[in-house]
Residue frames relative to the residue before (quaternion, step in Angstrom):
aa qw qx qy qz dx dy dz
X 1.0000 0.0000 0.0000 0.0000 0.00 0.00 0.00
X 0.6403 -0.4797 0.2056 0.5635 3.76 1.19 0.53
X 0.8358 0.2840 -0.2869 0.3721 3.87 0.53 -0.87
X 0.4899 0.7156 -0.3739 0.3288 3.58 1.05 -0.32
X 0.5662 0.3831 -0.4562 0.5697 3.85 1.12 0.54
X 0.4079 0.7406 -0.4522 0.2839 3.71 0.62 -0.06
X 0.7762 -0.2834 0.1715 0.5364 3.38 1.04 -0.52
X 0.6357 -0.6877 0.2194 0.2736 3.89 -0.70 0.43
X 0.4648 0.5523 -0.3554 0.5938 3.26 2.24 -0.15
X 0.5494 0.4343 -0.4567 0.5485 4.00 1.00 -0.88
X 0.6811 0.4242 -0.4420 0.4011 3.86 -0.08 -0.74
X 0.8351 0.2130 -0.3423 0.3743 3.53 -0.13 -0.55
X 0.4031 0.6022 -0.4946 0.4799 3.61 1.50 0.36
X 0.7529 0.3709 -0.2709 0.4713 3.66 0.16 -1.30
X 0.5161 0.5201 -0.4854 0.4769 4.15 0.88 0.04
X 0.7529 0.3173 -0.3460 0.4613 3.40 0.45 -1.41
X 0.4763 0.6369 -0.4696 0.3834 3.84 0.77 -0.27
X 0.7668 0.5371 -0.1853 0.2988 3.39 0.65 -1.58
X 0.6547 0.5801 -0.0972 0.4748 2.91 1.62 -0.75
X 0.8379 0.1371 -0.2682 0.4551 2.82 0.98 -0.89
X 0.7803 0.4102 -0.3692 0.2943 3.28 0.66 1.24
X 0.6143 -0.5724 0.1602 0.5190 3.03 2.36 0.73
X 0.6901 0.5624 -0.3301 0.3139 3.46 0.67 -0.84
X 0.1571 0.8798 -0.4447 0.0587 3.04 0.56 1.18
X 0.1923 0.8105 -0.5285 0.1635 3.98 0.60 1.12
X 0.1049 -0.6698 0.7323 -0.0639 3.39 -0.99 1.30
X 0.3194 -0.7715 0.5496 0.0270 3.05 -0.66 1.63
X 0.5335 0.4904 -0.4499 0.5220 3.50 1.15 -0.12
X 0.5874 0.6854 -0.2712 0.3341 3.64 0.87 -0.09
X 0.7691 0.3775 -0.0127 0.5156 2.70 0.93 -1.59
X 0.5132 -0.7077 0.2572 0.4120 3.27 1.93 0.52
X 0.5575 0.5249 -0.4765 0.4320 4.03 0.93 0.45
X 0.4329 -0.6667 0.6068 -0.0001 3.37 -1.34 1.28
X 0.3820 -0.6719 0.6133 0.1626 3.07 -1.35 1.13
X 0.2411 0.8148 -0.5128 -0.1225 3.44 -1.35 0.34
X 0.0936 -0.9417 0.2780 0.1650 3.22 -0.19 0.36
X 0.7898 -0.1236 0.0289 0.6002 4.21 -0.42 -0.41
X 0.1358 -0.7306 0.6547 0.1381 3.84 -0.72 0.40
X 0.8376 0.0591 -0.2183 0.4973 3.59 -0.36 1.51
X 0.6970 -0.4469 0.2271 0.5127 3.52 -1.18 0.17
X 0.2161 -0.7011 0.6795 -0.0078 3.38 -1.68 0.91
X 0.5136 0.7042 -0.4751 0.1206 3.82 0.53 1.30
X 0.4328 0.5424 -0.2449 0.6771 3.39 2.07 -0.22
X 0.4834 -0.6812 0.4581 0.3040 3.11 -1.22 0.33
X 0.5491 0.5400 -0.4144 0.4849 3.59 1.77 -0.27
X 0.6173 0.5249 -0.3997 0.4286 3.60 1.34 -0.56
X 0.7883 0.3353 -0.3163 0.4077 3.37 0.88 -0.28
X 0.4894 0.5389 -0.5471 0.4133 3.42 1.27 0.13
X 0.4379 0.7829 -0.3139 0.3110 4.01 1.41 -0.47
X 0.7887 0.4176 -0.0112 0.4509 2.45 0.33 -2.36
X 0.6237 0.4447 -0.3566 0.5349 4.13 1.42 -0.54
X 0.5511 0.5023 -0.4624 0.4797 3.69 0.95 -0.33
X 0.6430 0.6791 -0.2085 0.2863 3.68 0.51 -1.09
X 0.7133 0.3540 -0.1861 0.5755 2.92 1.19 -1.61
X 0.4675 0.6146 -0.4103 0.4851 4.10 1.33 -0.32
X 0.6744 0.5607 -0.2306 0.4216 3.76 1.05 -0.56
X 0.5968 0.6451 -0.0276 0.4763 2.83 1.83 -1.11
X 0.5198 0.6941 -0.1728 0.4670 3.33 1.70 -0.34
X 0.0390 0.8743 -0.4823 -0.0387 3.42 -0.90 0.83
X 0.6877 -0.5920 0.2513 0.3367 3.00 -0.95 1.49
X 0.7059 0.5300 -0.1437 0.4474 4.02 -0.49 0.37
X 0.6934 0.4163 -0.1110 0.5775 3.50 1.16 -1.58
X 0.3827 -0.6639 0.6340 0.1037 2.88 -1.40 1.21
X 0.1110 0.7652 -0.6323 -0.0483 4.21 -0.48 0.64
X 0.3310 -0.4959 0.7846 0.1701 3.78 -1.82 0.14
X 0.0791 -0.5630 0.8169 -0.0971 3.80 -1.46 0.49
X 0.1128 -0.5813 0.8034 0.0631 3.26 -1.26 1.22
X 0.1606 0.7474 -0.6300 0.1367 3.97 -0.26 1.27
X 0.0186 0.8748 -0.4799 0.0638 3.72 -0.36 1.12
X 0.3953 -0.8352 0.3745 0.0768 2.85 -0.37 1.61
X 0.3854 -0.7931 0.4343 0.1841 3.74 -0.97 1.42
């Protein structure tokens, strides 16, 4: 569901989550790609950059999700 690669306690949290409440959706399944900032993202011009970049970074056809949170 996008955060469960973050680390190996979130994985075995977001399993027992999934489970115990059905919502099992693997977006790598269902054929949508993650993607996220392409270059540094600590200024806000660096991150207006790095979100333009990764918009470049897109292909026509492909379905993607972006866990990009804004500061």
């Amino acid at each position: 569901m996008g955060y469960e690669d973050m680390d190996k306690e979130v994985t075995v949290l977001v399993k027992k989550l999934v489970k115990e409440y059905n919502i099992d959706i693997d977006c790598r399944e269902l054929g949508v790609n993650y993607i996220g900032r392409k270059g540094p993202s600590v200024t806000s011009e660096e991150k207006l950059k790095s979100f333009l970049n990764m918009l470049d970074n897109l292909k026509a056809g492909e379905t993607y999700y972006s866990l990009i949170i804004p500061h």
